[in-house]
N, C-alpha and C positions, 0 to 999 in steps of 0.2 A: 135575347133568348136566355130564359133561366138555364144553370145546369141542373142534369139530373139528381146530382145528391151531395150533399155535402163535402163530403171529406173523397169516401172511393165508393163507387156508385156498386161497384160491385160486390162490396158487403151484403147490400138490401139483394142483390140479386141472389147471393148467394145461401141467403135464408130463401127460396121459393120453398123450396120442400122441405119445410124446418125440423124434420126427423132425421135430413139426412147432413152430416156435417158440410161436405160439400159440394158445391151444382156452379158447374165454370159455365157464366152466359155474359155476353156483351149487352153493352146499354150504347144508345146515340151519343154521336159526340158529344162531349161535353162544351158547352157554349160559354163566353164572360158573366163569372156571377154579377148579379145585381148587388145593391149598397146593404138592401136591408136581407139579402140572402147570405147570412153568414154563419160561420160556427165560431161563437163564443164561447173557448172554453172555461173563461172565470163565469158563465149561466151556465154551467153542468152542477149539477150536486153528485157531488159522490156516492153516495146514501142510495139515491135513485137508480145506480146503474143495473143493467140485468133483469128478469124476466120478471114477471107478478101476476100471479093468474087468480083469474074471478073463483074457480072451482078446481078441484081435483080431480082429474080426466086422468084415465088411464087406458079404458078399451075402447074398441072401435065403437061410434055414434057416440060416446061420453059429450055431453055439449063441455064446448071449452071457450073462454075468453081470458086475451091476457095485452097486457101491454108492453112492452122493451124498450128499454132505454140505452143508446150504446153512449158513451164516452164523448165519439163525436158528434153532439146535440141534433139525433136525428135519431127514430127509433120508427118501431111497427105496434099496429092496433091489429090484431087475427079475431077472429070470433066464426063461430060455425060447432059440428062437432069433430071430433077426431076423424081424422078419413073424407070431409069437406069442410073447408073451410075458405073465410074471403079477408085480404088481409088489408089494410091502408098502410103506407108509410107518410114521415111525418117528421118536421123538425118540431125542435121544443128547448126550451129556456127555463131555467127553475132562478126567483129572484125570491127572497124575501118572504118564503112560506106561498108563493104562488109558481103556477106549470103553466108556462102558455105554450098551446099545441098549434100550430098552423101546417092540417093536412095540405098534400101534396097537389092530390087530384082535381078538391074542389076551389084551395086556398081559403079555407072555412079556418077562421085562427078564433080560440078561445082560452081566454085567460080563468084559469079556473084555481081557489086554495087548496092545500094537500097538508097532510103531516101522516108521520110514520107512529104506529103505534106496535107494541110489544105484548102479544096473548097467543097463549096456548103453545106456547113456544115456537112462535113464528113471529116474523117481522111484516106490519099488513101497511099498504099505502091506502089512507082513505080520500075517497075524490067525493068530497057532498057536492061537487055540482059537474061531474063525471060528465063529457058532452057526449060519453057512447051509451050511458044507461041513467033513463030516467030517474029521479031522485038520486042518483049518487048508489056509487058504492067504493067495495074497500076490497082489495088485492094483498096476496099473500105471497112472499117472493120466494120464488125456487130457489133453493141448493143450487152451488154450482154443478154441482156434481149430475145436476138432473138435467143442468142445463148443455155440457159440454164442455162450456167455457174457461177457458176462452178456444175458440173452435179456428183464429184466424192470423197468421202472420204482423203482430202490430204494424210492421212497418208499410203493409202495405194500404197502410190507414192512414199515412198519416198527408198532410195537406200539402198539397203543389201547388205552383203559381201557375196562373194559365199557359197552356202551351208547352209545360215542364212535362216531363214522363213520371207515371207514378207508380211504384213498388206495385204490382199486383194489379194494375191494370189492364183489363182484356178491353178495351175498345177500341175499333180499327179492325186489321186483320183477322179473319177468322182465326188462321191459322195460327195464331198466338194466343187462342182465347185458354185455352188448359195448357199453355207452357209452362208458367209459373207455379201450377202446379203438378207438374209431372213432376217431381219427385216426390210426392207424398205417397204414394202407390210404392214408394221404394222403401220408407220407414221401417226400421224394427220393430216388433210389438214387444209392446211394454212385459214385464216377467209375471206369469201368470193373468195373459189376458186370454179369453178365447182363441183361438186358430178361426183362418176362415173357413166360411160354409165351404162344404162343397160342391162346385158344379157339375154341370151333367159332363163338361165337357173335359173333367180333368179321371171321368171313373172308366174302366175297358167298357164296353158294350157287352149286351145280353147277347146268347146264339140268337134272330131272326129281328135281333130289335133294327128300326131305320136306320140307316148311317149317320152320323151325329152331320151338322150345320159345318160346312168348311170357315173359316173367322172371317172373310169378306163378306157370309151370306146371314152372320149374327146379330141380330139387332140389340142382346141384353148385354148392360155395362157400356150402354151408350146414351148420351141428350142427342133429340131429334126437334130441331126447331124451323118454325116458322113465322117468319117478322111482315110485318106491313111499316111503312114509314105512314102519317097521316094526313093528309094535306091540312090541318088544321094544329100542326103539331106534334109530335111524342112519337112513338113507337109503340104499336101491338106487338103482343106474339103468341103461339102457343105451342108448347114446348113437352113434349115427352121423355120423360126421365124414367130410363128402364133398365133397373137390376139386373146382373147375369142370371140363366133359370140357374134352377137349381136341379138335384138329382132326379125329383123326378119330374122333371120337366116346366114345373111353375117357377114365371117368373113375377117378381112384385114390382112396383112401379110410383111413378103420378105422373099426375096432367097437369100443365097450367097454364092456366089463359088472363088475359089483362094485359096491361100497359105496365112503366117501371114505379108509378105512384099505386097503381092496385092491380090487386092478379086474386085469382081463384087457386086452389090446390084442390086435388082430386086423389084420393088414394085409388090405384086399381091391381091386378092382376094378370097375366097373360099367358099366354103358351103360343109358340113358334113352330107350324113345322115345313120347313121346304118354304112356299111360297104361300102359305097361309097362315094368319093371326088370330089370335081368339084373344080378345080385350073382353072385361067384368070390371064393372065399377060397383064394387059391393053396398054402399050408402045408399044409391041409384037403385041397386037389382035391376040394374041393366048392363047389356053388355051384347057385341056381336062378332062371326067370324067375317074376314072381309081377306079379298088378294092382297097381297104384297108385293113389291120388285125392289131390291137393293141394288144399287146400280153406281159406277162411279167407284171413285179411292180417292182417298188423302180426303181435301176441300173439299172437290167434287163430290164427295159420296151425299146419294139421298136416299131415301127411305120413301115409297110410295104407298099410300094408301086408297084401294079402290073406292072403301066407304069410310069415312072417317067420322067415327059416333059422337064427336066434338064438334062437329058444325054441319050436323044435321044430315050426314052420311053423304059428304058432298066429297069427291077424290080432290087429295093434297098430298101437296109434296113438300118432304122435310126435308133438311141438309142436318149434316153428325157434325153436331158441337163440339165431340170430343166427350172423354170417359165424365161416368158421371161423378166418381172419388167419392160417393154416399158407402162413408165406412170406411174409409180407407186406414187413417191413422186418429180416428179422433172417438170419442166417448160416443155412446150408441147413438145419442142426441145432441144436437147444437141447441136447437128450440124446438119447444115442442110443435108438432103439426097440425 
């Protein structure tokens, strides 16, 4: 059995909502690499590392595509628009003025030439034989500064021998999966950065307004996932990532669904009140209100959904992953979404 990613599986986990810096999710054990499963890092080009996107997105539906290259010769292909999008990961090898890509999901590997060219005062990667867009195209690389980057403790990147524990590893225990990062939520902010938003629940209440949500009965500023093992392999899940509301009661969010080689992102919307939800998936212009029951602490705690508009309004039930730290201590974006 391959493992799931190269260096720390939870990097690629941790771009699911690539707007948001970070999203603590476990991946399946990792299993004995194979011989030709490796990270070479004399086949990294330095040149290459970091985002490069097809076009300049910025608002919601902007179509976007882009490619990422991290360090540890393993990266993501996203394409969609802003607010949905479907992402592949991917290891990759740069030799000799050539990228050979060999995706995760299908094991579809293609050797493809590259060179870096300099216009308009941008730095652009051109792929003439691009295996995600016919005839070829050419990428223009973000600023770090657009990007986050670096959004992630190196150490917890860096390579273990099977069976070793790795810096920043959630797999196993739920209950460990956002240890490593609880302390980020404790960070100072930087000198003259924003303060946080405010939420509903740090303002008094209006004379006649509802009683605000007690924090066992809150669902925003929490991941709520749902895993399948597959008898043919890998692991599904679908995983909601949802923001604290805010004052006046809207909360933002995503969905993602997929396996740990591809997932969907979904930007949505919500409000909470008591034991009912109102989900909006703006791309969509769909959305619906459905019961809820929060039920359980610690581990235990799940989140029920009577109709759940991600798999066809069928009731499911999530278990709390633990906070989601989207913002916590890092620049508004890791990658973009």
């Amino acid at each position: 059995m391959r493992r799931p990613f190269c260096l720390s599986s939870v990097y690629l986990l941790a771009v699911l909502a690539l707007s948001a810096p970070f999203i603590a999710a476990w991946a399946p054990d990792a299993g004995e690499p194979v011989p030709e499963d490796t990270c070479d890092a004399d086949a990294v080009d330095p040149d290459l590392l970091g985002v490069w996107h097809r076009w300049d997105a910025l608002a919601e539906g902007d179509r976007m595509r882009f490619y990422f290259f991290h360090e540890g010769g393993f990266g993501l292909y996203r394409y969609g628009k802003v607010g949905l999008t479907n992402t592949h990961s991917f290891d990759y090898r740069a030799d000799g003025g050539h990228l050979e890509l060999t995706f995760r999901k299908t094991g579809e590997r293609r050797r493809v030439p590259y060179r870096l060219e300099e216009q308009g005062g941008r730095t652009w990667l051109v792929l003439d034989d691009d295996p995600r867009e016919p005839g070829g195209a050419r990428y223009f690389k973000a600023p770090a500064a657009a990007t986050g980057a670096p959004c992630f403790d190196p150490a917890g990147d860096l390579p273990q021998k099977p069976g070793a524990s790795t810096p920043g590893s959630f797999a196993g225990d739920s209950s460990r999966v956002t240890g490593a990062l609880a302390a980020v939520a404790d960070l100072p902010r930087e000198p003259g950065t924003p303060a946080p938003a405010l939420l509903a629940a740090d303002l008094p209440r209006e004379p006649g307004a509802p009683a605000p949500l007690a924090a066992a009965e809150r669902i925003g500023g929490r991941l709520w996932g749902e895993e399948v093992r597959y008898a043919t392999g890998g692991m599904g899940f679908s995983i909601y990532q949802l923001q604290p509301q805010a004052i006046d009661g809207r909360g933002v969010g995503w969905h993602h669904r997929g396996d740990y080689d591809e997932w969907t992102t979904e930007t949505l919307t919500y409000r909470q009140r008591g034991d009912r939800l109102a989900l909006s998936f703006p791309l969509r212009h769909d959305g619906l209100e459905t019961a809820i029951l929060v039920s359980g602490s610690g581990d235990d705690r799940t989140l029920q959904l009577a109709e759940d508009p991600r798999d066809f309004w069928r009731a499911h039930t999530y278990r709390d992953m633990g906070p989601t730290f989207a913002g916590a201590a890092a620049p508004s974006a890791c990658l973009p979404q």
